[in-house]
Phi, psi and omega in degrees: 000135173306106162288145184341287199279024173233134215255135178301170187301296199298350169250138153337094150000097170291170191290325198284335171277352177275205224019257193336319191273358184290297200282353182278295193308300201245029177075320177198151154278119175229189186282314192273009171257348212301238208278006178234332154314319171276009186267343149348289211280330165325305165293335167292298191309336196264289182299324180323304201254012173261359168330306187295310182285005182254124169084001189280147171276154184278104191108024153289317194273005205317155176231157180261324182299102139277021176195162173334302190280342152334285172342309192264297162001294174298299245270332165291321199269344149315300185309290151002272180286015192280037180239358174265123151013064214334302205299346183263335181295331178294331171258006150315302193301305179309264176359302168306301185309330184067048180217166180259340197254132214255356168270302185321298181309315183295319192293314178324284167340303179290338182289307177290337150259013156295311184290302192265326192246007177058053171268150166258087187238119163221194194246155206296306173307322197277352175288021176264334147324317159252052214280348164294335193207128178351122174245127156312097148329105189238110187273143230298307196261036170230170197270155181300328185300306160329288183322259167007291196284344172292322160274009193226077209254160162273148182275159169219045182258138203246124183256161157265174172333274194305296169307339157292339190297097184290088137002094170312352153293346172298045217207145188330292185319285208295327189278323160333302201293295184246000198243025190029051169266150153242153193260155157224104183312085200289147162251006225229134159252003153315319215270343179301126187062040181259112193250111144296094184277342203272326192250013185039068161197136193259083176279144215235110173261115167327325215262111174283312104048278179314316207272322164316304151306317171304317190291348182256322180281010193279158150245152181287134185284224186246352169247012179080121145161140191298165174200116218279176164309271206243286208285148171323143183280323163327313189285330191291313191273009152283329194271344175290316163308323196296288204294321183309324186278316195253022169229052179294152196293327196285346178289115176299336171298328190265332151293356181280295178316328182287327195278354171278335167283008178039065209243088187249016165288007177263008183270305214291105190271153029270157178248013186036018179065215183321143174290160172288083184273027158182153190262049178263239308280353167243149208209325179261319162296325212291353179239040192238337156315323170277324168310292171327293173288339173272307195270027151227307191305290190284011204258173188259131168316117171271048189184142148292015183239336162258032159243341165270018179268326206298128175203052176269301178258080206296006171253265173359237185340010162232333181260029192267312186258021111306309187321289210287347184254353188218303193270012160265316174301332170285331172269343134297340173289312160344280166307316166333308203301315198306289173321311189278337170296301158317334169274325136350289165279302155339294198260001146309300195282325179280000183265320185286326157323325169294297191324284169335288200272056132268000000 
């Protein structure tokens, strides 16, 4: 049975337990992780676990967790252990929990890094809730720390000069515009810069909010440099660049899009300063960035209503519409003239024939 002062999973966090789970996730609470950077990341944590009770057969969704504070339990003993075996963290859990049953438990496990590390690790059954986007797998005898570094790999893909090289155009809004890409909003940062080329749409993860945090709870090593619980502070603080790079605050196109997505992470800091003018400078993206950019960035405007949007190559574009706007209508007057000229003559010569045999 709950006890009073532990508030069950299906109610809203009250302040003093959203405190706790704050101080759990992201280490500490401050003015500079709170309300407005975090309301993003609230709303998720909330829609998450209410996620489980809609659409589900009844006893799919089962939890070894009932309350919040279950959570920050797991969240701890993860955090802990992330060099240990799923398979051992699960029978830590069997213990706490006082249960046998290793499915309850597991969803749990998955739930709370679903929670805290905004990863999509479900179970095969539970992935029909999100059939867009991938689920994740953690396998029994491997570690969370193993897991992590396995999905999060550094590129070794080697670009030149030139193929490295970033537009200033480069941006969500402008290929939206001209390149018929669609965004898809992600809650998953595994899920991030995930490009569907057969259906041109581009998942996008927002919550910057989120990323900050994770970015505040790292601690610094012995060489000054952040080092996050478990994701890298690096993959974190890279991935702030990404948003930074394809949503920049001075484009207005790209605010018109956000605010029709009802989208307020470019209000949010950090804004990381200078743009990122190349894609070695990414190293955990660069090639889901490369993608992105050779088959959408580069592809040719399909409508005449995005190629007269297209100003990615503004000499290409001006002299592609002088061609059409000035020297084809001349070379159609032309050929008119020619023709009525040429039909002219005709009938000049058949008239003086006539004459001649009158």
């Amino acid at each position: 049975m709950t006890s009073p002062e532990l508030q069950p999973l299906l109610q809203v966090p009250d302040g003093p337990t959203w405190e706790k789970i704050v101080n759990c996730f992201f280490g500490n609470f401050t003015s500079e992780l709170g309300c407005a950077n975090m309301e993003t990341y609230s709303d998720y944590y909330v829609r998450e676990i209410r996620r489980l009770q809609v659409g589900v057969a009844p006893g799919l969704a089962r939890l070894a967790a009932r309350t919040h504070e279950d959570l920050i339990h797991i969240c701890e003993v993860l955090s802990k252990g992330r060099t240990r075996a799923r398979q051992d963290i699960r029978k830590e859990l069997l213990s706490y929990f006082a249960t046998k049953d290793h499915l309850a438990v597991d969803r749990s496990i998955d739930l709370t890094l679903r929670l805290w590390l905004l990863l999509n690790v479900r179970d095969s059954q539970l992935s029909v809730l999100l059939p867009e986007q991938p689920p994740l797998l953690w396998e029994d005898s491997c570690s969370l720390e193993t897991f992590i570094e396995a999905h999060f790999r550094r590129s070794t893909t080697k670009l030149g000069y030139r193929e490295s090289r970033l537009d200033p155009s480069f941006t969500v809004a402008n290929m939206v515009r001209v390149c018929d890409l669609r965004v898809r909003w992600t809650e998953s940062i595994d899920d991030h810069l995930r490009l569907d080329q057969r259906r041109r749409v581009l998942s996008i993860f927002p919550m910057k909010g989120f990323l900050v945090g994770q970015l505040n709870s790292a601690v610094v090593d012995g060489d000054g440099n952040k080092v996050s619980k478990v994701l890298p502070a690096s993959l974190l603080q890279e991935t702030v660049i990404t948003l930074n790079l394809l949503f920049p605050q001075w484009d207005s196109a790209t605010q018109a899009l956000l605010r029709q997505d009802g989208q307020r992470f470019d209000s949010e800091a950090p804004f990381d300063g200078p743009r990122r003018q190349s894609l070695d400078e990414f190293s955990y993206w660069r090639d889901r960035l490369l993608e992105l950019h050779e088959e959408i960035y580069k592809a040719s405007p399909g409508t005449w209503g995005q190629l007269w949007r297209d100003r990615r190559n503004p000499h290409n574009w001006w002299t592609f519409w002088i061609v059409l706007l000035v020297i084809v209508p001349l070379t159609i007057v032309g050929t008119i003239a020619s023709v009525v000229q040429s039909q002219a003559a005709v009938e000049s010569l058949n008239l003086q024939r006539a004459s001649v045999s009158g």
